[in-house]
N, C-alpha and C positions, 0 to 999 in steps of 0.2 A: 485339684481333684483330691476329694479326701479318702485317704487309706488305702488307695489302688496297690493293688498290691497280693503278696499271696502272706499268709501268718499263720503262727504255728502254736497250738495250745494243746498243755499239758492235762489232763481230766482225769480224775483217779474218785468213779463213784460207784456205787454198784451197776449204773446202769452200763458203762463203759467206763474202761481203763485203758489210754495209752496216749496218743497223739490225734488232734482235730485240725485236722489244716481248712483256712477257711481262702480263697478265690476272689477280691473283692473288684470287680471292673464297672466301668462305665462307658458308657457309649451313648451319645448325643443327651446328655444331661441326664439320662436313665443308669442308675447303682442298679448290680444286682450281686449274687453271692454263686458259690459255689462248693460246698461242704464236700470232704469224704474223711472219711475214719478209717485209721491205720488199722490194719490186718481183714480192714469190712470191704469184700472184695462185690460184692450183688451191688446193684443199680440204688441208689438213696432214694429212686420215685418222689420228687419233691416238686411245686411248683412254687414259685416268687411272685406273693400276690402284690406287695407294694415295697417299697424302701423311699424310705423318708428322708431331709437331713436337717439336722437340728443341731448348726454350731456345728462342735467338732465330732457330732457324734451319730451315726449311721444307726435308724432302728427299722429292719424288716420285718414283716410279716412272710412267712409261706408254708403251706401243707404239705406234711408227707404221708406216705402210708404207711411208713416203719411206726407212727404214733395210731392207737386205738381209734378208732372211729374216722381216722382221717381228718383231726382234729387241727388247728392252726398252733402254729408255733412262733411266739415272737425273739428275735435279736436285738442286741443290741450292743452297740460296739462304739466305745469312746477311742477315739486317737489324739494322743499325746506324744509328740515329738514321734521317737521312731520304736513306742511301743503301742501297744493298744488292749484293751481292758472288756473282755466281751461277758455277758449276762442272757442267757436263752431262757424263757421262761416256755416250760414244759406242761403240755396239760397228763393230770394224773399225776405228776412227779413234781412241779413247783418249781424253782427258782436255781438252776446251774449255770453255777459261778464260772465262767471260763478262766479265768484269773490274768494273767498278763500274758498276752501273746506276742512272739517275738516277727517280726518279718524277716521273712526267708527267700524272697522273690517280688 
């Protein structure tokens, strides 16, 4: 199972600063994610339209409504041994870099 697990990433940009933990499980061949942000206590309102896997590396699609229009947001998350390397492309904002996230669970 790749990346099952919970991870932990640091993001220092203007849109947020502090910790992203990301949720990543599976169940009967189906990935899905589970996002919150440290000190963001309200509901993420998010849906998980797809998660792909390609190799070692996990890329989702899902809309939230914290994004303008209710617009799609994609992930993506390479795992490498027991780090992982995630990239969310934001519409309106462009390309956040997650950087190395460490697992924590």
């Amino acid at each position: 199972m790749l990346g099952i697990g919970k991870w932990k990433f640091y993001v220092d940009v203007f849109l947020f600063k502090g910790y992203i933990t990301l949720d990543v499980t599976e169940k009967d061949g189906e990935y899905s994610f589970e996002p919150s942000l440290e000190g963001f206590n309200d509901d993420l309102n998010y849906e998980i339209l797809d998660v792909k896997v390609k190799g070692n590396t996990l890329i989702g699609t899902a809309r939230a409504t914290l994004m303008p229009g209710n617009k799609v947001v994609v992930a993506t998350l390479e795992f490498k041994d027991d780090c992982c390397y995630g990239v969310v492309d934001l519409p309106y904002y462009g390309r956040l870099n997650l950087g190395k996230g460490e697992k924590i669970g």
